[in-house]
C-alpha positions as CSV (number, residue, x, y, z in Angstrom):
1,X,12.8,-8.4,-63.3
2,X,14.9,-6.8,-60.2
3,X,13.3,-8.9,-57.9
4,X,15.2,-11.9,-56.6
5,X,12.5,-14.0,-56.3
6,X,13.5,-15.7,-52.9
7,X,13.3,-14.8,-49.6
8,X,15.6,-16.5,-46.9
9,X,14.0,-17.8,-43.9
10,X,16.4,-18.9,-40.6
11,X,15.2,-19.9,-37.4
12,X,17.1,-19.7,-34.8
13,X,15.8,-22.2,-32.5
14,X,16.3,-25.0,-35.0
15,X,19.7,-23.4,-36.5
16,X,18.1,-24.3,-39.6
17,X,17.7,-21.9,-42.8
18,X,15.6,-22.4,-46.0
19,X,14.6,-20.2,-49.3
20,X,11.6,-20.3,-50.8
21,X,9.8,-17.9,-53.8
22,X,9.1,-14.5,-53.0
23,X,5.2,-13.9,-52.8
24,X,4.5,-12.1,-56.5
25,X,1.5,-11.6,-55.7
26,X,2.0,-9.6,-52.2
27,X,4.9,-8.0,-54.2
28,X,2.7,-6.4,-57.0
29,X,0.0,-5.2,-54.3
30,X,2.8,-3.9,-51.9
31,X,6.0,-3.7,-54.3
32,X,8.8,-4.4,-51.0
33,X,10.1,-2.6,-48.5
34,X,7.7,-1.3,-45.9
35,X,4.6,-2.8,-47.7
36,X,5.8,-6.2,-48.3
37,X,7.5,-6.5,-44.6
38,X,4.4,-5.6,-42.8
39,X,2.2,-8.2,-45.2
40,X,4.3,-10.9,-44.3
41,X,4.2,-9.6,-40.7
42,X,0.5,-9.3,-40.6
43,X,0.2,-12.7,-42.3
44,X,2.4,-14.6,-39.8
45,X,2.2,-13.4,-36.3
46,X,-0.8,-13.9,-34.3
47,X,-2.2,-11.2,-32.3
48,X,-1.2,-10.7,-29.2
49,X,2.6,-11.9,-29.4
50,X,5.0,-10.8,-27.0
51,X,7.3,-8.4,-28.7
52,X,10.6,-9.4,-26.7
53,X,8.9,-13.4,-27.5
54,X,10.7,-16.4,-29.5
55,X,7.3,-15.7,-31.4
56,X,7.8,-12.2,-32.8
57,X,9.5,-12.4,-36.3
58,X,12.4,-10.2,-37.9
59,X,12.1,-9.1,-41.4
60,X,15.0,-7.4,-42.9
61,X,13.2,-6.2,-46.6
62,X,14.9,-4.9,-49.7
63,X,12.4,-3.3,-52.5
64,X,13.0,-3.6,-56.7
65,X,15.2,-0.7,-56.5
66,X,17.8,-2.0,-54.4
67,X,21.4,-3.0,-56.2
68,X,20.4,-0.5,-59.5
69,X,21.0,2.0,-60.6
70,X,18.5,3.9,-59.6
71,X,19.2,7.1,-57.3
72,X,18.4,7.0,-53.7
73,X,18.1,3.2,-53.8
74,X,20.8,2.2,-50.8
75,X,17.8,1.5,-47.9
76,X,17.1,-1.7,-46.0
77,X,13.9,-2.0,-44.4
78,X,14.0,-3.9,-41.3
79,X,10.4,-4.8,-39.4
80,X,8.9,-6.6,-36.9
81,X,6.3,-6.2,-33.5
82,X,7.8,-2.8,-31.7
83,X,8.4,-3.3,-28.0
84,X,8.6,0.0,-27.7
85,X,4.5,0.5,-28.6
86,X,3.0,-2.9,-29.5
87,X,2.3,-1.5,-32.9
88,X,3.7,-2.7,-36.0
89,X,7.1,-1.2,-36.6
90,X,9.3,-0.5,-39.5
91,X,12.1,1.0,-39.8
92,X,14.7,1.7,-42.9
93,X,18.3,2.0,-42.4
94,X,20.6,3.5,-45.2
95,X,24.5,2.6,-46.4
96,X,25.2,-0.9,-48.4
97,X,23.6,-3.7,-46.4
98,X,20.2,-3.6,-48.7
99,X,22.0,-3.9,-52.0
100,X,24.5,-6.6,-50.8
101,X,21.7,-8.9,-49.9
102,X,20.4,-8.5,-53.3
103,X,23.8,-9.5,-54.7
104,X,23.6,-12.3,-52.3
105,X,20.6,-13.8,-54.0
106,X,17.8,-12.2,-51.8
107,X,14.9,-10.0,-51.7
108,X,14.3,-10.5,-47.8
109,X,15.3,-12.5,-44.7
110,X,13.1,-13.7,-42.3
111,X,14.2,-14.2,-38.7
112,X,12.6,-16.4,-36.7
113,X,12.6,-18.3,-33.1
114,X,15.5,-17.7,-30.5
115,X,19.5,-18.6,-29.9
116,X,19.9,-20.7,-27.1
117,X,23.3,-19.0,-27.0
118,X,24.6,-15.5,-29.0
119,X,25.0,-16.1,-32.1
120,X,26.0,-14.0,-35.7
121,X,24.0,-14.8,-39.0
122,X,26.7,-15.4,-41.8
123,X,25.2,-14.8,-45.5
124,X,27.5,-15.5,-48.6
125,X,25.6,-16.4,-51.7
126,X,24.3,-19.8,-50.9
127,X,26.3,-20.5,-47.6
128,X,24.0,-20.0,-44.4
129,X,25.5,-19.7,-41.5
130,X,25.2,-19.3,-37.9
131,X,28.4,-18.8,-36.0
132,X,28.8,-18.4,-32.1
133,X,28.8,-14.7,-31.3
134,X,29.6,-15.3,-27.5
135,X,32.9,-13.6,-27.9
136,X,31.3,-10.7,-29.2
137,X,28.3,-10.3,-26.8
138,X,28.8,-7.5,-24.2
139,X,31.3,-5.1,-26.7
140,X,29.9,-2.3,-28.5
141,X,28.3,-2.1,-32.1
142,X,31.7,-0.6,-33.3
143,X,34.0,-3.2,-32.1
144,X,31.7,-5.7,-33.0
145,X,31.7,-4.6,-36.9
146,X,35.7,-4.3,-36.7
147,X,35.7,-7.6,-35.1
148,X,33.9,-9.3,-37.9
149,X,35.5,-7.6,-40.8
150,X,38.8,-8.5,-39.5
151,X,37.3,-12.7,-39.3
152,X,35.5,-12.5,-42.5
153,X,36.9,-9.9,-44.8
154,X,34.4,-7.8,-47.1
155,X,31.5,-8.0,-45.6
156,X,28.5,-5.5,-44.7
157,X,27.1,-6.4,-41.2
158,X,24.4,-5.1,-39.0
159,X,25.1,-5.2,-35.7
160,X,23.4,-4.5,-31.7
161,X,25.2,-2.9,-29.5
162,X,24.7,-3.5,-25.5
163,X,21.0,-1.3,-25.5
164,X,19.9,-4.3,-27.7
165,X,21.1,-6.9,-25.6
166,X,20.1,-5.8,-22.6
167,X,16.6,-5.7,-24.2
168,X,16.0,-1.6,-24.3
169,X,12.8,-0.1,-25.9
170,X,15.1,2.4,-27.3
171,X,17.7,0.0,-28.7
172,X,18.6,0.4,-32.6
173,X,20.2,-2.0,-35.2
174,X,23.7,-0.4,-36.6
175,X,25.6,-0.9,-39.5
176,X,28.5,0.8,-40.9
177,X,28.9,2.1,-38.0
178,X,27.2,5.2,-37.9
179,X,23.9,4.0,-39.7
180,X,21.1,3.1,-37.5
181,X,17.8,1.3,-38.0
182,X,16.6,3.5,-35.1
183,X,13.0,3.8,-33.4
184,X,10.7,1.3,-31.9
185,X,12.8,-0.9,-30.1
186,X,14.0,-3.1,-33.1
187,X,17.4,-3.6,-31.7
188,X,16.0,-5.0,-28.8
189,X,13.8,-7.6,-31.3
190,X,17.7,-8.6,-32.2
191,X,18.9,-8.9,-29.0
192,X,15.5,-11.0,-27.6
193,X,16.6,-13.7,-30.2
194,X,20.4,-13.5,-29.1
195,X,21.0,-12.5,-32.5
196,X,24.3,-10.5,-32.2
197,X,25.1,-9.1,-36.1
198,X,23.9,-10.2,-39.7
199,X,26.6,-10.0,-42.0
200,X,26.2,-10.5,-45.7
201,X,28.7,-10.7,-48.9
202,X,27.2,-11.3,-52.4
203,X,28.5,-11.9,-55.9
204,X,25.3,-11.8,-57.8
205,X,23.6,-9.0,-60.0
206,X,20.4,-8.5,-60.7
207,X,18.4,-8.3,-64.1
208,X,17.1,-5.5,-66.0
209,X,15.3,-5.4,-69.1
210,X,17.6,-3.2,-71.3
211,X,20.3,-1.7,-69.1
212,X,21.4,0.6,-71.9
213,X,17.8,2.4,-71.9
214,X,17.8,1.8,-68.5
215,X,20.9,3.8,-67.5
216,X,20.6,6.4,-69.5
217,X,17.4,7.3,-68.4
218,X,18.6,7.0,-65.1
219,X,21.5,9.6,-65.5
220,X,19.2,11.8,-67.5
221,X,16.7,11.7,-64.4
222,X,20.0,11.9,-62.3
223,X,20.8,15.6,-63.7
224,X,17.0,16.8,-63.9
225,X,15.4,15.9,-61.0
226,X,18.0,14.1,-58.0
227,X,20.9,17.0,-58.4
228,X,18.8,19.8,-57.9
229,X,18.9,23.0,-56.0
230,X,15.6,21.3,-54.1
231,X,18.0,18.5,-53.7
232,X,21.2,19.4,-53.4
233,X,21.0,21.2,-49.5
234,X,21.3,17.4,-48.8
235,X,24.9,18.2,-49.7
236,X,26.0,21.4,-48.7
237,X,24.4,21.4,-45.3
238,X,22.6,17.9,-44.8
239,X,19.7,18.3,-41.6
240,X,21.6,20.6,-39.5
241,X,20.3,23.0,-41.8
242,X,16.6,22.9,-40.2
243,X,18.1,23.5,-36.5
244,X,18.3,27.3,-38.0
245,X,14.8,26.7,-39.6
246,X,12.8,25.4,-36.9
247,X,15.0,28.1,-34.4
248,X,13.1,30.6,-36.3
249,X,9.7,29.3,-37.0
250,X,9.2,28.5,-33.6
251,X,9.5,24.7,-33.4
252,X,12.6,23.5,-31.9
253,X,12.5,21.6,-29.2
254,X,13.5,23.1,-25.9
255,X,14.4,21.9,-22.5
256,X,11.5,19.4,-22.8
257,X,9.2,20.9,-25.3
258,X,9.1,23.6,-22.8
259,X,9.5,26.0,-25.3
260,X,10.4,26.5,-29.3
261,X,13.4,28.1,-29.2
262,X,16.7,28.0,-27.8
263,X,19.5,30.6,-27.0
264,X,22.2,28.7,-27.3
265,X,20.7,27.4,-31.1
266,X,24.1,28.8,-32.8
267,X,26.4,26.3,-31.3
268,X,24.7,23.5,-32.5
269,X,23.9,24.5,-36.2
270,X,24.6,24.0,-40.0
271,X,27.0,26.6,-39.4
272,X,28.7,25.1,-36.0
273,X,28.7,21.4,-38.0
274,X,30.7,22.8,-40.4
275,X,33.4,24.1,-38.9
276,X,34.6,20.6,-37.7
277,X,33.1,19.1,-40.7
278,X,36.2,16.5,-42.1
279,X,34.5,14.6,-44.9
280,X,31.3,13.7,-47.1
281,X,29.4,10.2,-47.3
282,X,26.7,8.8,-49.6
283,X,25.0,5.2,-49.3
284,X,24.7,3.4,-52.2
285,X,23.7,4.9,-55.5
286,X,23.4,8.0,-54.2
287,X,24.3,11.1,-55.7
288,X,23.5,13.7,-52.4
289,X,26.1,12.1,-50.2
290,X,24.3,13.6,-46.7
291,X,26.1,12.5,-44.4
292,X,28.4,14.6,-42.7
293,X,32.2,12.8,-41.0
294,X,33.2,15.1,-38.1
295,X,35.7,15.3,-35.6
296,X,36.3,17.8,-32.4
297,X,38.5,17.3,-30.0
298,X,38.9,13.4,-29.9
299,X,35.8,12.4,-30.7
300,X,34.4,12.1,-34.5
301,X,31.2,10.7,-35.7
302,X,29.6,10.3,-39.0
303,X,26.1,13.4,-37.7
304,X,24.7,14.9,-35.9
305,X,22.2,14.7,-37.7
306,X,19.0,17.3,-36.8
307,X,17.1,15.2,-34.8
308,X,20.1,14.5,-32.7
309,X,21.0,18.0,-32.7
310,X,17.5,18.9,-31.3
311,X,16.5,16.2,-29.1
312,X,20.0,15.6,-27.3
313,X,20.9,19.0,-27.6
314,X,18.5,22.1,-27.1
315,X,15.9,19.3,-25.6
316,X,18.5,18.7,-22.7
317,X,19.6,22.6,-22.5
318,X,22.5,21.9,-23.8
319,X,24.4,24.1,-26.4
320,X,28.2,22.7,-26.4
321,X,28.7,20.6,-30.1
322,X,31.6,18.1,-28.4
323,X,29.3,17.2,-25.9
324,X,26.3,16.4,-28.4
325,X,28.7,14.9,-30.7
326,X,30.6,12.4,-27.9
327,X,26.7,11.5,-27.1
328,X,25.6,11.0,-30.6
329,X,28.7,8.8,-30.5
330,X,27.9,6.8,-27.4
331,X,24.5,6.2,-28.8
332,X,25.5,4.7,-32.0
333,X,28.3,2.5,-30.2
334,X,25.8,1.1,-27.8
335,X,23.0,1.5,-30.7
336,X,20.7,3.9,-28.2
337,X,18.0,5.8,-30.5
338,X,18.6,9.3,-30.0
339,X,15.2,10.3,-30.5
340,X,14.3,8.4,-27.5
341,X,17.6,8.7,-25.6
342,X,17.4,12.6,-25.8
343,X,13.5,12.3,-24.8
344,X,14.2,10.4,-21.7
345,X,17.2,12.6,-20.5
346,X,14.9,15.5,-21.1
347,X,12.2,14.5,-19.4
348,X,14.4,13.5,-16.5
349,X,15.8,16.8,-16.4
350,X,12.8,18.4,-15.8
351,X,11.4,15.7,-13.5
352,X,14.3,16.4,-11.4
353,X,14.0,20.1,-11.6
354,X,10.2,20.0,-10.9
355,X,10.8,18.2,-7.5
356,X,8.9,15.3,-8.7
357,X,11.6,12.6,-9.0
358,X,15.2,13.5,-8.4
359,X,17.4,11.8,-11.3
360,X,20.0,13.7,-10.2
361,X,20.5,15.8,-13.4
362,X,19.4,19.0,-14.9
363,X,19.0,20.9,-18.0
364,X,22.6,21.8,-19.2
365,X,24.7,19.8,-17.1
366,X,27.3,18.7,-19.7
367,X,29.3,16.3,-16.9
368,X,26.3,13.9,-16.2
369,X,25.1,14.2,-19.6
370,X,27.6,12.4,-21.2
371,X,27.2,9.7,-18.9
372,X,23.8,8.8,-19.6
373,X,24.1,6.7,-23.1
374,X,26.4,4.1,-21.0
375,X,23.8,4.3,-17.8
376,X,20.8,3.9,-20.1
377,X,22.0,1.2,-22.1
378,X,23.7,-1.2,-19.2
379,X,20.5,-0.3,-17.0
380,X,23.3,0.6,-14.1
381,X,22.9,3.2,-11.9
382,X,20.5,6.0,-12.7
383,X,20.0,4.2,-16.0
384,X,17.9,1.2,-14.6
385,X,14.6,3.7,-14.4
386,X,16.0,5.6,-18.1
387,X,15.9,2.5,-19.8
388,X,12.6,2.2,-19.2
389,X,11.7,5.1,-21.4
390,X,9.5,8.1,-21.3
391,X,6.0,6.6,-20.8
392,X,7.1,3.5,-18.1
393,X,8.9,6.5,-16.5
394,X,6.2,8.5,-16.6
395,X,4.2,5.6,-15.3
396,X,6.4,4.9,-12.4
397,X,7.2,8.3,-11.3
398,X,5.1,10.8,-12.4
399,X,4.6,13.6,-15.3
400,X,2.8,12.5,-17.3
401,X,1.5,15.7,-19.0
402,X,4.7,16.6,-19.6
403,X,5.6,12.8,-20.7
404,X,7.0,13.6,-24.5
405,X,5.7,10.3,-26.5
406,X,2.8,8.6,-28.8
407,X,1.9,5.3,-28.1
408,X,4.6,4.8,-26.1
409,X,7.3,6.2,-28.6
410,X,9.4,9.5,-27.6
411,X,8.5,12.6,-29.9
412,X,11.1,13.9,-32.6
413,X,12.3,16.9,-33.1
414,X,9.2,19.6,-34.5
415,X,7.3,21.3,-32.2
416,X,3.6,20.9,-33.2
417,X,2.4,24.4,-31.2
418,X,3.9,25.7,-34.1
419,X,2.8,23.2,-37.0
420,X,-0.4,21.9,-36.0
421,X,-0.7,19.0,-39.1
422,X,2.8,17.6,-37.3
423,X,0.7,17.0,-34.5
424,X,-2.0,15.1,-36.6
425,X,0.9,13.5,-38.0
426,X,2.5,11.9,-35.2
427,X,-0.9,11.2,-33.4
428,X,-1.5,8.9,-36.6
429,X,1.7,7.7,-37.1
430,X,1.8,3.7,-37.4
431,X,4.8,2.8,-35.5
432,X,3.7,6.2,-32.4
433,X,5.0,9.0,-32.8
434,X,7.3,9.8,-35.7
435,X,8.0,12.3,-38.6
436,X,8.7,10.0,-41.4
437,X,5.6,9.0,-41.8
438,X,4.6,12.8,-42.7
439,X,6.6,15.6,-42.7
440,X,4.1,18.5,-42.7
441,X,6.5,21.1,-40.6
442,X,8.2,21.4,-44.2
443,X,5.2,23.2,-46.0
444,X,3.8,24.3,-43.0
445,X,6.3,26.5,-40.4
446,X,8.5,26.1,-42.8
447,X,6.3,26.6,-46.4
448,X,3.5,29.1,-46.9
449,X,0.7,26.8,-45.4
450,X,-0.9,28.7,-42.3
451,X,0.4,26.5,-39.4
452,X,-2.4,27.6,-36.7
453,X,-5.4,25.8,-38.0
454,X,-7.0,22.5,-38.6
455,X,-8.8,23.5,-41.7
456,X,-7.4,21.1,-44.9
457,X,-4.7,19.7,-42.3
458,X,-5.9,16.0,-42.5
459,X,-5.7,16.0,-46.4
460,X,-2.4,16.8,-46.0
461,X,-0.8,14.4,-43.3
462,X,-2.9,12.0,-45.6
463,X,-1.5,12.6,-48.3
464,X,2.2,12.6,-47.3
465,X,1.5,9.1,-45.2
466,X,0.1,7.5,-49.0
467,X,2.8,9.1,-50.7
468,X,5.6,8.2,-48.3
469,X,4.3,4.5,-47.4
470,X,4.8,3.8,-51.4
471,X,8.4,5.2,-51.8
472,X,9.6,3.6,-48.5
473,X,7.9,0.2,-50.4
474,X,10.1,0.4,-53.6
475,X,12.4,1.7,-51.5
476,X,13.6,5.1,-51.6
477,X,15.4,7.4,-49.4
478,X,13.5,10.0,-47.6
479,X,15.6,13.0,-48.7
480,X,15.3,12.9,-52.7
481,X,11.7,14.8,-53.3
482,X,10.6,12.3,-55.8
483,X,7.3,12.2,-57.2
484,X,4.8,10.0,-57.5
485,X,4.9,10.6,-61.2
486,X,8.7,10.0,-61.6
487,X,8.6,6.7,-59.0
488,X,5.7,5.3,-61.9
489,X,8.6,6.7,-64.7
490,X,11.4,4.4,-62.9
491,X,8.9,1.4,-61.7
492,X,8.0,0.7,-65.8
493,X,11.2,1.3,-67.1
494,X,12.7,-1.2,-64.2
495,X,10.5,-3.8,-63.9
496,X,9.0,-4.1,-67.8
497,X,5.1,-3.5,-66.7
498,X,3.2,-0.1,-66.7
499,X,2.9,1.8,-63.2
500,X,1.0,5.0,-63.3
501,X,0.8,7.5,-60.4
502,X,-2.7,6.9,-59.3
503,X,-1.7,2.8,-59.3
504,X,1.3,3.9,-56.7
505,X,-1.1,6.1,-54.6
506,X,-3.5,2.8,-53.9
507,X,-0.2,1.0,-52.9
508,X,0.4,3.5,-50.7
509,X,-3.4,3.6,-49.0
510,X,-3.5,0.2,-48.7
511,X,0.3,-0.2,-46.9
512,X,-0.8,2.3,-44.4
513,X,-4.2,1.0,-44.2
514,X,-2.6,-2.7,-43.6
515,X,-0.6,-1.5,-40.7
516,X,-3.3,0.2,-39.2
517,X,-4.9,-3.1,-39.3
518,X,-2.1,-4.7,-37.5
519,X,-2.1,-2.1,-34.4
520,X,-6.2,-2.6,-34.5
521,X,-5.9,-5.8,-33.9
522,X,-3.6,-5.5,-31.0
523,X,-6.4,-3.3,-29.1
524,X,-5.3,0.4,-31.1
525,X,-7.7,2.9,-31.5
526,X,-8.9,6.6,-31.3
527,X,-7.7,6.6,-27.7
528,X,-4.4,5.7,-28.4
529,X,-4.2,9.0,-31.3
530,X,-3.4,11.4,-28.5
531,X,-0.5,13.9,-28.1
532,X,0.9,14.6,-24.8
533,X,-1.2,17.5,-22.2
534,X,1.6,19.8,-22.7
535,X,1.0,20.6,-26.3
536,X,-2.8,21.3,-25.6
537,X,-2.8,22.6,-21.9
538,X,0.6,25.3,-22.1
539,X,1.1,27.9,-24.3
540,X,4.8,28.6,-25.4
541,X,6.4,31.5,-24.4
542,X,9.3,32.8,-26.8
543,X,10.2,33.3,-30.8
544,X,7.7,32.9,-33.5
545,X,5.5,30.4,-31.5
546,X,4.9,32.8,-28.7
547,X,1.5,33.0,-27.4
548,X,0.7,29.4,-29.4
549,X,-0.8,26.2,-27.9
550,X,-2.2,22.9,-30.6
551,X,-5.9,23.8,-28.8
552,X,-7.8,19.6,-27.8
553,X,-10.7,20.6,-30.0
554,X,-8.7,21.5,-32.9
555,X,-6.8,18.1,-32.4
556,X,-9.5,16.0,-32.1
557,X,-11.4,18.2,-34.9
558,X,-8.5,17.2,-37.2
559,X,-8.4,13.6,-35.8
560,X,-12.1,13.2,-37.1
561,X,-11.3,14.2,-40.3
562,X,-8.6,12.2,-40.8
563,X,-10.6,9.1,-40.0
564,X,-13.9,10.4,-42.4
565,X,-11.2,11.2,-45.3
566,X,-9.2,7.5,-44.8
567,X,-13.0,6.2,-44.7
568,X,-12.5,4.8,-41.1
569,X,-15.0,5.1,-38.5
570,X,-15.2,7.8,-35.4
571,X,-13.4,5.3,-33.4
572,X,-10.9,5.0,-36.0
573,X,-11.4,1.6,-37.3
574,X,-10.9,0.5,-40.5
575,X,-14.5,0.4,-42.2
576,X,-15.5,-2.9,-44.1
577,X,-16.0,-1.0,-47.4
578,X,-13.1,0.5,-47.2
579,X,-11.0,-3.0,-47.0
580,X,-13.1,-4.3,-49.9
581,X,-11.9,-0.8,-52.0
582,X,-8.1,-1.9,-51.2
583,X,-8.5,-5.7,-51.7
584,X,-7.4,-6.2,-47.8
């Protein structure tokens, strides 16, 4: 019940696709989404495979959720091999896609082999198709999903723009425009396999036992627990709200992760957004409706959202919301992350400044700014070295203590001098550096948890990994607060078998245990756990977080307990009792 029981397989190189069952038993152990994607990851590559390879697979993964009624349920989870890191990398990506497929009969595709020329996937129902995408390759991500609409009607597409096909690190997967699959490289996994757009229609449901009892509990749960004040900021503000939280805590990111505050903070706000704020949009089944449509001047976008507001705007000095909103913009067209995009015009700011390298641009300068997205993402000009992203830059170049990246992936937007359990977090992370994995500025800087000490800190990032790896399984958004309690609630009522919390906590443990497997057997270990120099070597100088540094000892005192608490060994190895425990 609300699984589809097939997966779609298509390779490329042959131009052939088949179906066969969905893996049951994979599915009760690791429900969908992230879980089951990495399983049939792990399962079928062999080590060592060339990210950017025929070899490398693409998994696009839908969990039992997706196409209910459920709230919260509109994610797609899209993995594969990152190019960015080596690592295993998943990614989720919100809007209508995910449900669609479902409609369309399925509960995944897998992608494999390579075009010998650009191609589009076509998915209606039963008809598989590949279709020559040679008059689309070159244009943007926007014109692409116009283009396709306009030859085949009502259709859902994901689409790369030219950062994917010219193979960037920091190339994202787009779809509805302004909705990005974003870190890791997986656009680039897309354009490797000259795999231009997906794009799916379905006229299918999908089965529930007793859809009466089903949706009512479902709009009960709705009113008590989704459209809540804890909630509902989603709404009235969406992420620009945390610019003004981490401005005051001490934690936004500043020319660089120079420093944790920024003057010019006001101009890039909840408050700024809202003043050219135009409409409202939800994904599917979703009561919050985050997103925020703005327009100023002549350029609209469906953002910023915070991390875009931090990394490409107080990151690169600059306080001016057109200028953040036309890159935001540019990003999405030519599917740049902006994570990494802001990142690696940051840290080319202050390699320029510094002497070190001369990019020709500097903190602030609007002008040259805005002509980075196109640089980066045609590797032209300036771009060429850009493209290559913070570490390769870093590499080539110079600066690497102030190189802003984990494992190879840029840093987002929380400043862990001022949360020290971030720190751990992205250290840990699976995929390098990221705050989706664990989100411990929230109930640190900004909760009542003391942010300037290691003690109970692993527990914690922990914790939020278990609890996060299972709802990005089912597949949930990141922005309803749900708990482990209600997921079990929703998971028996939906798919007719008992689920109780401590059964989703284990599927949790083992999903992030399984992809730490994955990154252990390409090489990863403790030494690859590190945060950059600058966080343990300077101390910031302004707002809250004056006076702070995340002190090596403390980090590596942290890192050690992590690894005694997830039962891994010093070196951070996944122990043989502890694969027994989780049936891996």
């Amino acid at each position: 019940m609300a699984y589809m029981d097939k997966i779609l397989r298509v390779n490329l190189t042959t131009g052939n696709s088949t179906t066969e069952p969905l893996n049951k038993e994979w599915a009760r152990e690791y429900l969908g989404g992230k879980g089951l994607s990495i399983k049939y990851l792990y399962e079928e590559l062999k080590p060592g495979v060339d990210p950017l390879s025929a070899d490398n697979k693409l998994v696009l993964m839908t969990g039992p959720i997706t196409g209910t009624l459920v709230p919260n349920s509109g994610k797609l989870a899209i993995a594969a091999k990152s190019p960015a890191t080596g690592t295993i990398l998943d990614c989720s990506i919100g809007g209508h896609f995910a449900p669609e497929l479902k409609f369309a009969g399925y509960d995944a595709v897998i992608i494999e082999g390579k075009a010998d020329k650009p191609v589009y996937l076509y998915i209606e129902d039963d008809k598989i198709e590949l279709r020559s995408a040679a008059a689309l390759w070159g244009k943007g991500a926007h014109e692409t999903e116009h283009l396709l609409y306009d030859e085949l009607g009502d259709v859902i597409t994901l689409a790369i723009g030219q950062a994917g096909e010219n193979l960037l690190s920091m190339a994202c997967i787009s779809s509805e425009l302004y909705r990005q699959a974003g870190r890791g490289g997986i656009g680039a996994v897309m354009g490797s396999k000259n795999l231009k757009a997906i794009s799916v229609r379905g006229s299918g449901g999908i089965k529930i036992p007793d859809i009466r009892k089903f949706s009512a509990a479902m709009n009960k749960i709705k009113r008590e627990d989704t459209m809540t004040d804890d909630n509902m900021w989603a709404y009235t503000d969406g992420t620009p709200m945390i610019v003004d939280l981490s401005q005051s805590t001490g934690i936004l990111p500043t020319r660089n992760f120079q420093e944790g505050t920024f003057d010019g903070y006001k101009a890039i706000n909840s408050d700024a957004v809202k003043r050219v704020l135009k409409a409202k949009k939800a994904c599917f089944a979703c009561p919050l409706a985050c997103s925020n449509y703005v327009k100023m001047g002549k350029t609209e976008v469906e953002g910023p959202e915070y991390e875009t507001l931090a990394l490409c705007g107080s990151n690169c000095g600059i306080g001016d919301m057109e200028a953040v909103i036309e890159f935001n913009r540019l990003c999405d067209d030519h599917c740049l992350d902006t994570i990494s995009a802001g990142n690696t015009v940051a840290f080319a700011m202050e390699m320029t400044e510094k002497g070190i390298h001369d990019f020709g641009i500097r903190f602030g300068d609007v002008e040259k700014y805005l002509t980075m997205p196109t640089l980066i993402s045609t590797r032209k000009g300036v771009g060429a070295d850009l493209a290559l992203g913070v570490k390769k830059m870093a590499e080539k170049f110079g600066g690497g203590d102030f190189a802003m990246e984990v494992k190879g992936l840029e840093i987002p937007g929380y400043e862990p001098r001022g949360s020290w359990a971030m720190g751990l977090a992205y250290g840990t992370a699976d995929r390098g550096a990221c705050h989706m994995r664990a989100w411990p500025a929230a109930v640190e800087a900004f909760g009542d948890i003391d942010p300037f000490t290691s003690e109970g800190k692993a527990e914690l990032v922990i914790g939020m990994q278990d609890s996060n790896s299972v709802k990005f399984s089912a597949i949930w958004c990141d922005f309803w607060a749900i708990s482990t309690e209600r997921m079990a609630e929703i998971l028996t009522l939906l798919l007719g078998r008992e689920f109780t919390a401590a059964e989703l906590t284990i599927i949790g443990e083992r999903t992030y245990n399984l992809a730490h497997l994955f990154n252990e057997r390409e090489g990863f270990d403790r030494k690859d756990d590190y945060l950059p120099a600058r966080f343990h070597n300077e101390k910031l100088t302004t707002g809250f977080t004056s006076g702070k540094s995340l002190p090596k000892e403390e980090y590596e005192k942290m890192l050690s307990d992590y690894y005694q608490l997830r039962g891994w060994d010093e070196n951070g190895k996944v122990t043989a009792e502890k694969k027994r425990a989780l049936n891996l």
